[in-house]
N, C-alpha and C positions, 0 to 999 in steps of 0.2 A: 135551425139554430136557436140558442136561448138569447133573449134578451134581457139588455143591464135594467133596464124600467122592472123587469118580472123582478130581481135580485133584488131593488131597492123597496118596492111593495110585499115583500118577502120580511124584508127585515124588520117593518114597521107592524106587520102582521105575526108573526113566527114567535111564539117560546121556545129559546135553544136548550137542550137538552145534551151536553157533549160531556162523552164517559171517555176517558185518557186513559187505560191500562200503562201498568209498569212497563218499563222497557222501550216504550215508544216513544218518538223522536215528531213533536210537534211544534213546526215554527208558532213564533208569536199571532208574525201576520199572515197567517193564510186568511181562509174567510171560508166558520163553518158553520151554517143554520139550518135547525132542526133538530131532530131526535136522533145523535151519531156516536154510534160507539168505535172505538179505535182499537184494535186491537195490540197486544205485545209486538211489539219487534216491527210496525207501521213507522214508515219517514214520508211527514207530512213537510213538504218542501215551502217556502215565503212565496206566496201568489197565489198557491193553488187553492180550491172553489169545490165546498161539498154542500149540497144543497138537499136537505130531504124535506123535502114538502108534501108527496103523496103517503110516507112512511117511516118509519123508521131506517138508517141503511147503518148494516152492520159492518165493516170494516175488516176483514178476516185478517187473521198474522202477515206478518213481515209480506205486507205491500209496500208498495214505493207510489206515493203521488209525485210527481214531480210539478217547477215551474210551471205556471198560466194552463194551469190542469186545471178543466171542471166534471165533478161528476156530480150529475145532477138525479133528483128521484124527485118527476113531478107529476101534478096531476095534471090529465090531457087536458087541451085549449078547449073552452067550451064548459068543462064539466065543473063543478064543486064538490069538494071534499066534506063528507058526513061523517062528524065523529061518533055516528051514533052507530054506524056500519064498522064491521071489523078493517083496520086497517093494517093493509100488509106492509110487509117487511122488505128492503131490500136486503140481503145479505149477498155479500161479495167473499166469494174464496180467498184461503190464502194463497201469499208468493206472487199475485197480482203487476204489473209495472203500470202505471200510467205515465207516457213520457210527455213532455215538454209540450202544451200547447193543445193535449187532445182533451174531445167533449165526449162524453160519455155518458149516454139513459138509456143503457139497455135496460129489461125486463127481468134480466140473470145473466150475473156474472160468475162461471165459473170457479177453478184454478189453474196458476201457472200460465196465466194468456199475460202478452202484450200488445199495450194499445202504442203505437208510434206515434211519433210528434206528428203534429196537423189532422190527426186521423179525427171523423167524427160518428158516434154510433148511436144511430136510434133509438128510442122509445119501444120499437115494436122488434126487436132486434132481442135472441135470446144467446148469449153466447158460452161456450160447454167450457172443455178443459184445453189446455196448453195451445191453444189458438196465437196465432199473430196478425193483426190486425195493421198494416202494412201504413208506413208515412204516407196521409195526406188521402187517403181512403175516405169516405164518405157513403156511409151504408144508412140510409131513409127508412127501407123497405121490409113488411113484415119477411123476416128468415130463421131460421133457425141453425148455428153454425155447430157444425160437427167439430167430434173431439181431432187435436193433432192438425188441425185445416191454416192455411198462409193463405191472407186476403191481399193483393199485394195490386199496384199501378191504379191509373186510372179509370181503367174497367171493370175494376174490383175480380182482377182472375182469381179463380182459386187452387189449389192444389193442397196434397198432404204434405206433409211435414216426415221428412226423412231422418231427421234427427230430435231428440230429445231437449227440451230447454234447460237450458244452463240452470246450477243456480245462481240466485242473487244475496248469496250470503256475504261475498267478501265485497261486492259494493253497500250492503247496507253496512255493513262491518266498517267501512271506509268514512259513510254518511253518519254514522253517528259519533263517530270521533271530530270529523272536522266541522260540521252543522252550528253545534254549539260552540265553536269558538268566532261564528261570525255572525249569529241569530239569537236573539232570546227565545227560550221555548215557553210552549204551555208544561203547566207541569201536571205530572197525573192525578188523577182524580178519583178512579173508581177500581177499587180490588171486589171483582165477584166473588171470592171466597169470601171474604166480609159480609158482603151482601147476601149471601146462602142462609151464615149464620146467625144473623140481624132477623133474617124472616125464621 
């Protein structure tokens, strides 16, 4: 698990870098340091925790962070980061959910996966497409999770996935209507088509 000590020498340390596309729905008070790009149609929920320290992490379209969500991109305990080495990228797919409570440093995040409340996913943890990552799951272990796969209970079982994931259009559809009438947001920041034309 990460600790609040790492977050707070984080912040003391850290040049934030955070790109808000149009369309995205970013509370005031989440809490995001580093190099983080947001993409359109992203609902960054009040609590939640994006931390890129070993890299930059991209934010693919219409995710959903929810409440006391961390998703963290660190470097491993022990090591330092050399800016003089290429520094990779987290990029996460779109259509993503992070629900209520869950930790999150995988190495790769897909599309279309959910992470359920309490769930926690490793560093060493590579995760594909439409995955469910079951409440209160806790995966350490180097794995690699195949596409369509339900990680589910306390033993972490697994099975396929017999049905297809919903979308998440008419909850974000929901979340962006009611968000701001009870959060300030961030407002957007960065049009790449701008920046195309700029360079």
């Amino acid at each position: 698990m990460i600790q609040d000590k790492n977050y707070m020498a984080m912040a003391n340390t850290d040049q934030n870098n955070i790109k808000i596309m149009a369309k995205a729905i970013v509370c005031e008070d989440c809490t995001l340091k580093g190099d983080i790009t947001i993409s359109p149609g992203c609902v960054i929920h009040p609590s939640a925790t994006i931390i890129a320290e070993a890299g930059p992490i991209v934010l693919g379209e219409n995710c959903i962070v929810e409440e006391y969500t961390t998703i963290a991109f660190l470097v491993p305990a022990g090591q330092t980061l050399d800016p003089s080495v290429d520094v990779r990228t987290l990029n996460i797919g779109p259509n993503n959910v992070f629900e209520v409570g869950c930790t999150v440093e995988a190495c790769h995040i897909g599309e279309k996966n959910v992470f359920e409340s309490k769930s926690h996913v490793g560093p060493l943890v590579f995760v594909s497409n439409c995955c469910i990552i079951g409440a209160g799951v806790q995966l350490t272990s180097e794995q690699k999770i195949s596409e369509n796969t339900v990680i589910y209970g306390k033993n972490c079982l697994q099975r396929e996935a017999i049905d297809k994931q919903g979308s998440q259009t008419l909850q974000i559809d929901f979340l962006r209507k009611v968000l701001p009438n009870y959060h300030h947001l961030r407002k957007p920041n960065y049009d790449p088509k701008k920046m195309r034309i700029a360079a």
